[in-house]
C-alpha positions as CSV (number, residue, x, y, z in Angstrom):
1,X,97.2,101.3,115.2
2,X,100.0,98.8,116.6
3,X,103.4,99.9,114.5
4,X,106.8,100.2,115.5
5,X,105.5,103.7,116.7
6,X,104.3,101.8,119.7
7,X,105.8,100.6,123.0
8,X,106.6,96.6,123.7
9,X,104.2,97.3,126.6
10,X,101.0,99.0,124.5
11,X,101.4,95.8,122.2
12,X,101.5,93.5,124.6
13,X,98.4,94.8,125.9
14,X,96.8,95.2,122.6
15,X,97.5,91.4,122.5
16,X,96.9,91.0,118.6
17,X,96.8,88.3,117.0
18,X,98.0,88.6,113.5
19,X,100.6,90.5,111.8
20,X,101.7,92.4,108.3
21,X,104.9,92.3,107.6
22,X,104.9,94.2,103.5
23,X,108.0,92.9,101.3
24,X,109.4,96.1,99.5
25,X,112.5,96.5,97.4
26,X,115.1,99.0,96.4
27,X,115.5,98.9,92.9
28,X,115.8,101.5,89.8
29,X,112.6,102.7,88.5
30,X,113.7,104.0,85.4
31,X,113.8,108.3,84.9
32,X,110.7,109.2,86.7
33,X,110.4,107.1,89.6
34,X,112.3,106.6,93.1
35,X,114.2,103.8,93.8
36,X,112.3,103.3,97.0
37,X,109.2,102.4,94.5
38,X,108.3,99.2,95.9
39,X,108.9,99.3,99.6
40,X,106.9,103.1,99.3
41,X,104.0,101.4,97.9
42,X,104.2,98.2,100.1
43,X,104.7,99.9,103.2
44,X,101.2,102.2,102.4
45,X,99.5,99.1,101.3
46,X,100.5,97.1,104.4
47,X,99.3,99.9,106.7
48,X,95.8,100.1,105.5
49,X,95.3,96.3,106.0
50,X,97.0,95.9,108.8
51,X,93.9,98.6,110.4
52,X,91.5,96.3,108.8
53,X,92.5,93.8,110.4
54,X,93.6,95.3,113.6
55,X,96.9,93.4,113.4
56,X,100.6,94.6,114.3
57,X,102.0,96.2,111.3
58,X,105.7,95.4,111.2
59,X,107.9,97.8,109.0
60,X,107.8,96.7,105.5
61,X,111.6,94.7,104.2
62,X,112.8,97.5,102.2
63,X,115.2,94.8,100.5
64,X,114.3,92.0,98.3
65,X,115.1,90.0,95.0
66,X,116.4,92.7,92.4
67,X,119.3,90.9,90.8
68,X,117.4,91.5,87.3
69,X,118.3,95.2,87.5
70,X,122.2,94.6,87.3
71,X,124.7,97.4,88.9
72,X,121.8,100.0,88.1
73,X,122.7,103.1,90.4
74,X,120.7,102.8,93.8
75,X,119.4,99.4,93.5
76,X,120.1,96.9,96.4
77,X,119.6,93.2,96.5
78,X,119.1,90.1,98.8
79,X,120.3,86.5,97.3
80,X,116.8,84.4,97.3
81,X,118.4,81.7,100.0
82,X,119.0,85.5,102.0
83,X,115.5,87.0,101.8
84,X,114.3,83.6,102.7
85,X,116.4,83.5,105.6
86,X,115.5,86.9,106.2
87,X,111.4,86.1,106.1
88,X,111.7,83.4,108.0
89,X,113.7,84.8,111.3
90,X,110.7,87.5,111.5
91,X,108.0,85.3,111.4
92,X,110.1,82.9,114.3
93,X,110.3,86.2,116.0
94,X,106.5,87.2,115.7
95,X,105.4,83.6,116.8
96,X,108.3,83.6,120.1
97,X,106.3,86.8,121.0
98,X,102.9,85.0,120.8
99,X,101.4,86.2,117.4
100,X,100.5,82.8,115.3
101,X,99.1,84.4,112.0
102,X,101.0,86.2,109.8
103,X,100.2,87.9,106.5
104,X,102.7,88.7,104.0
105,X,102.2,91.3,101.5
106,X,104.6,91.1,98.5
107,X,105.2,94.6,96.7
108,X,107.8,93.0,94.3
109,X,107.0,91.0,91.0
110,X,110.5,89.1,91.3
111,X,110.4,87.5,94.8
112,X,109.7,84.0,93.8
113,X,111.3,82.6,96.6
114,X,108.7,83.6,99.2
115,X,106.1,80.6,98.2
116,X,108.2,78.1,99.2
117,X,109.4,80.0,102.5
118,X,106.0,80.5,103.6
119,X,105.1,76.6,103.1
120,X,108.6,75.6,104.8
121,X,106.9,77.5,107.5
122,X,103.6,76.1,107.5
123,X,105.0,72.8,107.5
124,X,107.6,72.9,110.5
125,X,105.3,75.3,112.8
126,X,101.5,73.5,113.2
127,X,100.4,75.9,115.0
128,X,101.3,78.7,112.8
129,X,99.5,80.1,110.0
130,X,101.8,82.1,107.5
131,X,99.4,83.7,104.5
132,X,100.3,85.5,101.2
133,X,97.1,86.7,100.0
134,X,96.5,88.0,96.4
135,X,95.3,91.3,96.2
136,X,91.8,89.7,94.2
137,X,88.4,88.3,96.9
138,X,84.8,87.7,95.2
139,X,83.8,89.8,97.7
140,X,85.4,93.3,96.3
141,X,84.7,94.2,92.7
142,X,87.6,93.5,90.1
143,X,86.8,96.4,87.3
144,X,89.6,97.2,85.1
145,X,91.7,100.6,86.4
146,X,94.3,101.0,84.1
147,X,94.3,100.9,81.0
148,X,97.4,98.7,80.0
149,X,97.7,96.3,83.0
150,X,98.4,93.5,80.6
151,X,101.6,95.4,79.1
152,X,103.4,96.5,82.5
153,X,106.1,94.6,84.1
154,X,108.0,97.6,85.6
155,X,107.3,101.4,86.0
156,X,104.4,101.5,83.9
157,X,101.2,102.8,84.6
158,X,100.0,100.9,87.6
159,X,103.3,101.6,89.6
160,X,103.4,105.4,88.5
161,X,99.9,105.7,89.8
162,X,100.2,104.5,93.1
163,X,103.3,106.9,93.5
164,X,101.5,109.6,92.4
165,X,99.3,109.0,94.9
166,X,101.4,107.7,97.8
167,X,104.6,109.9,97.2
168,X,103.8,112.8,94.4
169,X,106.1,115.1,95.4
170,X,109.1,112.5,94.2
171,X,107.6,111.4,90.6
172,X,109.0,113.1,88.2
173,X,107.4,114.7,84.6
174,X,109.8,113.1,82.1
175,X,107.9,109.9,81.4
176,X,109.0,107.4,79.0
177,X,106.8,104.8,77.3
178,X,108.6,101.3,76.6
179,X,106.9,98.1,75.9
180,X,110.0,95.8,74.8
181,X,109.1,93.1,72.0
182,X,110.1,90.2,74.2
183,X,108.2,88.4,76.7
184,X,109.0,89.0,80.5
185,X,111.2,85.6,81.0
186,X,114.0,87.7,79.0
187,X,114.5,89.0,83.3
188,X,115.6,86.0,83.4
189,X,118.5,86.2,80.9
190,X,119.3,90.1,80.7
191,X,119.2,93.1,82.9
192,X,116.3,95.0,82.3
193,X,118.7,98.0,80.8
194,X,119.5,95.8,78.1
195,X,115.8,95.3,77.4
196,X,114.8,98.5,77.9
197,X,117.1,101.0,77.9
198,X,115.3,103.6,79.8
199,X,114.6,100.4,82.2
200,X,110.5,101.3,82.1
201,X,108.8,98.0,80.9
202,X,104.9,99.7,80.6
203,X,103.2,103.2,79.5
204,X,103.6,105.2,82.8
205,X,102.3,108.4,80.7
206,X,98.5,107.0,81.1
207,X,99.2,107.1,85.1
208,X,97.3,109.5,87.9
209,X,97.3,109.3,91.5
210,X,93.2,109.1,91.2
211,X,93.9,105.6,89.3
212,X,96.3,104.7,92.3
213,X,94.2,106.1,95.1
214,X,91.3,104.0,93.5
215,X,93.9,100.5,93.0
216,X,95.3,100.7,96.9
217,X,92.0,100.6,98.5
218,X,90.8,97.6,96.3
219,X,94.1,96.3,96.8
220,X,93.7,96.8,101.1
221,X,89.8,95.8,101.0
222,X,91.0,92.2,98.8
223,X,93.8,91.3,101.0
224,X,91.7,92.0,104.3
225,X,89.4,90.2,103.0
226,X,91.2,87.2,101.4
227,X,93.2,87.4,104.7
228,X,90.3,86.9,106.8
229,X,88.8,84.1,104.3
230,X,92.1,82.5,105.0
231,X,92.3,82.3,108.5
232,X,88.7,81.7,109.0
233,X,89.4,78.2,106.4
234,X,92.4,77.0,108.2
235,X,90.6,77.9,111.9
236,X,87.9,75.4,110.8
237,X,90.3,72.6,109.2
238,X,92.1,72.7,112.8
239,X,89.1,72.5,114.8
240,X,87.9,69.6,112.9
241,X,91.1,67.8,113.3
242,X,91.6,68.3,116.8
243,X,88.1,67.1,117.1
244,X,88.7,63.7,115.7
245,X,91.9,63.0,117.2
């Protein structure tokens, strides 16, 4: 596995071609949850592509957009124009040291900025090829896991679950159940405390670390395979071009 573990000479060797680079954040996660949440879950998600793809896993951004949690104790933010910034100078990086595909993995709902960063980058680098897949491929089967997907926005039953099975020993028991009667745009205009006062938009009670187990490897085989989809797509739109100029 080519990590940050490794030495600049054992990855220069290893000569890959493509990296991972997981976007966490550091955010409140209402009673039962770490604030680490996001960049906990990124950082094991990114890993177990990155080795199906035999790509250079760069250490997951533990910082991100998280403005919507307010002065909540523990959370840390980027401005958008920041992270941005902040995505951008790592892919330059990557691609001055010779790797030309990149994929990002987002492991936080709010970071709308990254869309446009990644097609700034596209745009002004040719030869680079900068990838956010989704964590869905017709190849890998999309049955339902949990049970109220369609409700969560934060700390509900998806994220408790992968915790429970990434990081058990720092979930806690006391679980509340919140579903506010507003739709998720009200991020935009509030702090989640004042939506929720608990902050827990979902029904984390219905979560184990068997429905998270279960949801990361999906999640890995999808994005390894969306990834590679990808690549293989844009490999064959270069070719052809090259071939008719």
């Amino acid at each position: 596995m080519l990590d940050a573990y490794c030495t600049s000479d054992e990855i220069a060797a290893a000569r890959p071609d493509i990296a991972v680079i997981g976007i966490g954040a550091v955010e409140q996660h209402s009673d039962h949850l770490p604030v680490g949440t996001d960049w906990i879950g990124v950082s094991g998600l990114s890993r177990l592509v990155a080795e199906r793809l035999g790509a250079f896993l760069v250490p997951a951004l533990p910082f991100s957009m998280s403005q919507c949690h307010g002065a909540a104790a523990g959370t840390v933010w980027l401005k958008p124009e920041t992270l941005a910034e902040v995505l951008n100078d790592l892919v330059i990086s990557l691609y001055n040291a010779g790797i030309r595909k990149v994929v990002v993995i987002n492991g936080h709902g709010g970071n709308f900025v990254l869309e446009a960063t990644i097609q700034e980058l596209n745009l002004s680098n040719p030869d680079l090829q900068v990838i956010m897949p989704s964590s869905s491929s017709p190849g890998v089967p999309q049955g339902p896991i949990f049970e109220t997907a369609h409700l969560e926005v934060h700390a509900g039953e998806s994220e408790t679950s992968t915790q429970l099975y990434f990081n058990a020993e720092h979930v806690k028991d006391e679980r509340v159940d919140y579903v506010p009667p507003v739709g998720r745009e009200f991020l935009d205009y509030a702090v989640i405390r004042q939506i929720s006062p608990h902050g827990v938009w979902g029904v984390p009670s219905k979560a184990t670390a068997e429905k998270g187990e279960k949801a990361t490897l999906r999640d890995a085989e999808a994005i390894a395979a969306q990834a590679r989809a990808i690549f293989a797509t844009l490999d064959a739109h270069k070719a052809r071009a090259e071939g008719v100029e």
